[in-house]
C-alpha positions as CSV (number, residue, x, y, z in Angstrom):
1,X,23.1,14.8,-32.4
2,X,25.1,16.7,-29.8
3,X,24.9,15.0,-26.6
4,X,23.2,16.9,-23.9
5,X,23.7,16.2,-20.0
6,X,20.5,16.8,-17.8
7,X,21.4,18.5,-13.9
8,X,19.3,18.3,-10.8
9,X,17.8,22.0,-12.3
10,X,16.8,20.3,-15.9
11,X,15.6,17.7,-14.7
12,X,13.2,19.8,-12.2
13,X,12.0,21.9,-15.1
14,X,11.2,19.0,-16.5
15,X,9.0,17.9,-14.3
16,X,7.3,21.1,-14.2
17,X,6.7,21.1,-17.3
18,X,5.0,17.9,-17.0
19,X,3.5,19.0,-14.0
20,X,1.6,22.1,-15.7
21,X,0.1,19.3,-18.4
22,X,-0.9,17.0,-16.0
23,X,-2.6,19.8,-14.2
24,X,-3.3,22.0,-16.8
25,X,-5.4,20.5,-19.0
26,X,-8.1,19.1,-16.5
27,X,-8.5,22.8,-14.8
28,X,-8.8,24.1,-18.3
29,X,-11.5,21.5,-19.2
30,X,-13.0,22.2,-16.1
31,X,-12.8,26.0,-17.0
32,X,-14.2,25.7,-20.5
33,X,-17.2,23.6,-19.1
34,X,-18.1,26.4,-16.4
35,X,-18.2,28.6,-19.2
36,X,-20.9,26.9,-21.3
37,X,-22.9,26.3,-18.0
38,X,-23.0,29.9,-16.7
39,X,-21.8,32.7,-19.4
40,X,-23.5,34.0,-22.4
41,X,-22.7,32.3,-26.0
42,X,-20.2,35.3,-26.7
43,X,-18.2,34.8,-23.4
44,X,-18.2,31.7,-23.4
45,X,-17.1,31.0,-27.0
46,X,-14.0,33.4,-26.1
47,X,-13.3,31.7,-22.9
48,X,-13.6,28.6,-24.7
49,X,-10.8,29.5,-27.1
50,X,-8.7,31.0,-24.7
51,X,-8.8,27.7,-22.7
52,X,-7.7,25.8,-26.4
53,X,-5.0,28.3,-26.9
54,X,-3.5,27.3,-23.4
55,X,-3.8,23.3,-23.3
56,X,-2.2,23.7,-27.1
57,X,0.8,25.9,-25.4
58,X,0.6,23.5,-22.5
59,X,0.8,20.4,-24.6
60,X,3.9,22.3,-26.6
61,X,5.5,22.7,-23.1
62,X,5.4,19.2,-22.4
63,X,6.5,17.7,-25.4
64,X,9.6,19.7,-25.4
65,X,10.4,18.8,-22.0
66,X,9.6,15.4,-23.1
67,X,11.7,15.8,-26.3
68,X,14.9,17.1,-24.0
69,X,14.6,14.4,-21.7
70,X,14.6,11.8,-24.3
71,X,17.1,13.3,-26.0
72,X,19.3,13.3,-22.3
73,X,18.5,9.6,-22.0
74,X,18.5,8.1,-25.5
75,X,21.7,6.5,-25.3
76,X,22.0,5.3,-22.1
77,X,18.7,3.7,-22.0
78,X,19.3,2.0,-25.5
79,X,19.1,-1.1,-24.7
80,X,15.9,-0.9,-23.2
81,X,14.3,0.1,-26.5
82,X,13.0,3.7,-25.6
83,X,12.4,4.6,-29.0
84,X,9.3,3.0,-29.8
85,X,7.7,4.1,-26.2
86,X,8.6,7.5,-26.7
87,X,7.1,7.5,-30.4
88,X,4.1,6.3,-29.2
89,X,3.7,8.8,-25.9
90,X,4.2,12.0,-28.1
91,X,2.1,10.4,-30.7
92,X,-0.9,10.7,-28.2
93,X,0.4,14.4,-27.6
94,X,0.1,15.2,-31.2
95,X,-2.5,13.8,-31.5
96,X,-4.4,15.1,-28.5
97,X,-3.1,19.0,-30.0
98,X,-5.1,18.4,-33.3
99,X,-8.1,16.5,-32.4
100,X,-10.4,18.9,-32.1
101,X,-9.3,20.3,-35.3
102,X,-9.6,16.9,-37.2
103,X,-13.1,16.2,-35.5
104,X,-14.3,20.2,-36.9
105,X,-13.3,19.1,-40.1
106,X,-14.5,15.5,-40.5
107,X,-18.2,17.2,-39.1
108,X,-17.8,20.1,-42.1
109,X,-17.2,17.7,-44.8
Protein backbone atom coordinates (compact mmCIF):
# COMPACT_ATOMS: atom_id res chain seq x y z
CA UNK A 1 0.00 0.00 0.00
CA UNK A 2 1.38 3.48 -0.44
CA UNK A 3 1.83 5.18 2.71
CA UNK A 4 -0.27 8.08 3.26
CA UNK A 5 0.49 10.97 5.93
CA UNK A 6 -2.69 12.68 7.58
CA UNK A 7 -2.22 16.93 8.26
CA UNK A 8 -4.08 19.04 10.77
CA UNK A 9 -6.66 19.59 7.40
CA UNK A 10 -7.17 15.57 6.90
CA UNK A 11 -7.48 14.93 10.05
CA UNK A 12 -10.32 17.80 10.44
CA UNK A 13 -12.21 16.41 7.47
CA UNK A 14 -12.08 13.46 9.13
CA UNK A 15 -13.82 14.36 11.83
CA UNK A 16 -16.47 15.93 9.85
CA UNK A 17 -17.06 13.26 8.27
CA UNK A 18 -17.71 11.48 11.43
CA UNK A 19 -19.36 14.34 12.62
CA UNK A 20 -22.21 14.39 9.84
CA UNK A 21 -22.81 10.40 10.80
CA UNK A 22 -23.02 10.95 14.24
CA UNK A 23 -25.38 13.72 13.56
CA UNK A 24 -26.83 12.66 10.51
CA UNK A 25 -28.45 9.71 11.06
CA UNK A 26 -30.54 10.57 14.31
CA UNK A 27 -31.93 13.94 12.46
CA UNK A 28 -32.77 11.75 9.54
CA UNK A 29 -34.50 9.18 11.84
CA UNK A 30 -36.14 11.81 13.46
CA UNK A 31 -37.15 13.21 9.94
CA UNK A 32 -38.43 10.04 8.53
CA UNK A 33 -40.60 9.46 11.79
CA UNK A 34 -42.26 13.16 11.39
CA UNK A 35 -43.11 12.05 8.10
CA UNK A 36 -45.19 8.97 8.92
CA UNK A 37 -46.87 11.01 11.90
CA UNK A 38 -47.95 14.08 9.91
CA UNK A 39 -47.84 13.58 5.78
CA UNK A 40 -49.89 11.57 3.57
CA UNK A 41 -48.72 7.82 2.62
CA UNK A 42 -47.37 9.32 -0.75
CA UNK A 43 -45.13 12.07 0.94
CA UNK A 44 -44.21 10.35 3.36
CA UNK A 45 -43.07 7.16 1.47
CA UNK A 46 -40.87 9.73 -0.67
CA UNK A 47 -39.58 11.50 2.30
CA UNK A 48 -38.89 8.24 3.66
CA UNK A 49 -36.62 7.16 0.90
CA UNK A 50 -34.97 10.34 0.57
CA UNK A 51 -34.04 10.14 4.25
CA UNK A 52 -32.49 6.28 3.31
CA UNK A 53 -30.73 7.61 0.38
CA UNK A 54 -28.89 10.19 2.78
CA UNK A 55 -27.98 8.03 5.98
CA UNK A 56 -26.62 5.37 3.06
CA UNK A 57 -24.44 8.35 1.52
CA UNK A 58 -23.81 9.45 5.10
CA UNK A 59 -22.68 5.99 6.25
CA UNK A 60 -20.41 5.91 2.74
CA UNK A 61 -18.93 9.27 4.07
CA UNK A 62 -17.88 7.87 7.17
CA UNK A 63 -16.44 4.79 6.33
CA UNK A 64 -14.17 6.37 3.90
CA UNK A 65 -12.95 8.73 6.38
CA UNK A 66 -12.74 5.86 8.51
CA UNK A 67 -11.02 3.78 5.83
CA UNK A 68 -8.21 6.86 5.29
CA UNK A 69 -7.57 7.20 8.80
CA UNK A 70 -6.95 3.68 9.28
CA UNK A 71 -5.06 3.52 6.48
CA UNK A 72 -2.82 6.81 8.05
CA UNK A 73 -2.43 4.90 11.28
CA UNK A 74 -2.07 1.21 10.41
CA UNK A 75 1.48 1.00 10.94
CA UNK A 76 2.24 2.98 13.62
CA UNK A 77 -0.39 1.70 15.80
CA UNK A 78 0.61 -2.04 14.90
CA UNK A 79 1.35 -3.14 17.86
CA UNK A 80 -1.71 -2.34 19.40
CA UNK A 81 -3.57 -4.63 17.18
CA UNK A 82 -5.93 -2.19 15.25
CA UNK A 83 -6.91 -4.52 12.75
CA UNK A 84 -9.37 -6.53 14.35
CA UNK A 85 -11.08 -3.27 16.02
CA UNK A 86 -11.30 -1.59 12.87
CA UNK A 87 -12.84 -4.93 11.14
CA UNK A 88 -15.34 -5.03 13.61
CA UNK A 89 -16.38 -1.06 13.65
CA UNK A 90 -16.92 -0.99 9.78
CA UNK A 91 -18.57 -4.31 10.08
CA UNK A 92 -21.41 -2.54 12.13
CA UNK A 93 -21.33 0.18 9.20
CA UNK A 94 -21.93 -2.35 6.61
CA UNK A 95 -23.96 -3.84 8.27
CA UNK A 96 -26.12 -0.93 9.47
CA UNK A 97 -26.15 0.23 5.27
CA UNK A 98 -27.89 -3.17 4.36
CA UNK A 99 -30.18 -3.88 7.19
CA UNK A 100 -33.09 -2.65 6.08
CA UNK A 101 -32.60 -4.39 2.86
CA UNK A 102 -31.87 -7.89 4.52
CA UNK A 103 -34.96 -7.37 6.95
CA UNK A 104 -37.35 -6.54 3.40
CA UNK A 105 -36.13 -9.54 2.10
CA UNK A 106 -36.23 -12.10 5.02
CA UNK A 107 -40.23 -10.57 5.53
CA UNK A 108 -40.82 -11.38 1.51
CA UNK A 109 -39.56 -14.77 1.56
Amino acid sequence: WPRFRLGPLHLVLISYLLFQFVLGTPVLAIVGMWGYISLDAASAHALRAACLALKQLSTLLALWGLFALYQASHDPLRHWNTTKKFVSLKAVLVLELVQEHLIAFLLDA
